[in-house]
C-alpha positions as CSV (number, residue, x, y, z in Angstrom):
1,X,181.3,94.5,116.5
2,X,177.7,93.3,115.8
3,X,176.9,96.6,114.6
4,X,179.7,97.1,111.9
5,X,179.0,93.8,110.5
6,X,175.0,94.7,110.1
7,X,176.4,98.1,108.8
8,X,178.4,96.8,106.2
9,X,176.0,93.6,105.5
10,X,173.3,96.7,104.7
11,X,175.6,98.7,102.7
12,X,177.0,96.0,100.8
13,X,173.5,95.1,99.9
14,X,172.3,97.8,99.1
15,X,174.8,98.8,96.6
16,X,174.4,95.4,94.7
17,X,170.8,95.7,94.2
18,X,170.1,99.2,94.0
19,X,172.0,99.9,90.7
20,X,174.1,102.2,89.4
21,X,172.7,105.8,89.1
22,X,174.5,106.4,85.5
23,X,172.1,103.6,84.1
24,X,169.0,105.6,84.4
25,X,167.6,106.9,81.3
26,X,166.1,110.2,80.2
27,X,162.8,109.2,79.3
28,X,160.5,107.8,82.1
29,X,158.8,104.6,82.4
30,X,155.3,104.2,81.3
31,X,152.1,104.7,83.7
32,X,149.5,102.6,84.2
33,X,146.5,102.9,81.2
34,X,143.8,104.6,82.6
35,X,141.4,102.5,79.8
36,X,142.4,99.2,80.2
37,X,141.4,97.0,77.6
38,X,138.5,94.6,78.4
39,X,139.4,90.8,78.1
40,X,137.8,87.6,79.1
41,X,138.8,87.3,81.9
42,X,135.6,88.7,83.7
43,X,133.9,85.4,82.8
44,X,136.6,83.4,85.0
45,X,136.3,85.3,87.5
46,X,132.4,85.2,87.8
47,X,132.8,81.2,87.1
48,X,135.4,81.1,90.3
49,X,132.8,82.6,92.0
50,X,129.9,80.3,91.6
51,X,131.8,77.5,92.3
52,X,133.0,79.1,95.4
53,X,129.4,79.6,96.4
54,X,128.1,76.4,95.5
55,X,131.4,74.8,97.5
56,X,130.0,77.1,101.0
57,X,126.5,76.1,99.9
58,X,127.2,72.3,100.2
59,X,129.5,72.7,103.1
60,X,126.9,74.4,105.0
61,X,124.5,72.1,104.4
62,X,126.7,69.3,105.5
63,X,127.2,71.5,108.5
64,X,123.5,72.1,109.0
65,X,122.5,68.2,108.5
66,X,125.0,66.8,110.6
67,X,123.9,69.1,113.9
68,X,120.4,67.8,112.8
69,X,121.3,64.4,112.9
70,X,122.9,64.8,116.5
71,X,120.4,66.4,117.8
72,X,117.9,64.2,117.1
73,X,120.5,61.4,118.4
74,X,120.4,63.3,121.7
75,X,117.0,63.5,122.1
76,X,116.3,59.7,121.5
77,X,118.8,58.7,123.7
């Protein structure tokens, strides 16, 4: 009974989201451009990417001080 229930459950859905086939047209849908245009959006990405740096820079160095600190903790005490 489980498996006539998934059965249907598939077909059903797949006949409400698939569409009907007389709704296709005859002219197909545009491709990709092989020239996209250039934008300024370069820019953003190379300022995301400094501060990303700059975050792992400082986070490393908290890293790298902290472990300094304890060590020399350890070896006073």
């Amino acid at each position: 009974m489980a498996r006539v229930t998934a059965f249907v459950t598939m077909l059903v859905f797949s006949v409400l989201f698939a569409g009907p086939a007389w709704a296709q047209t005859g002219t197909p849908q545009p491709g990709p451009s092989l020239n996209p245009p250039q934008n300024q959006s370069l820019g953003d990405d190379a300022r995301q990417r400094v501060i990303l740096f700059v975050i792992v820079v400082v986070l490393l160095g908290i890293v790298w001080w902290g472990r300094r600190i304890r060590k020399k903790r350890q070896k006073a005490g």
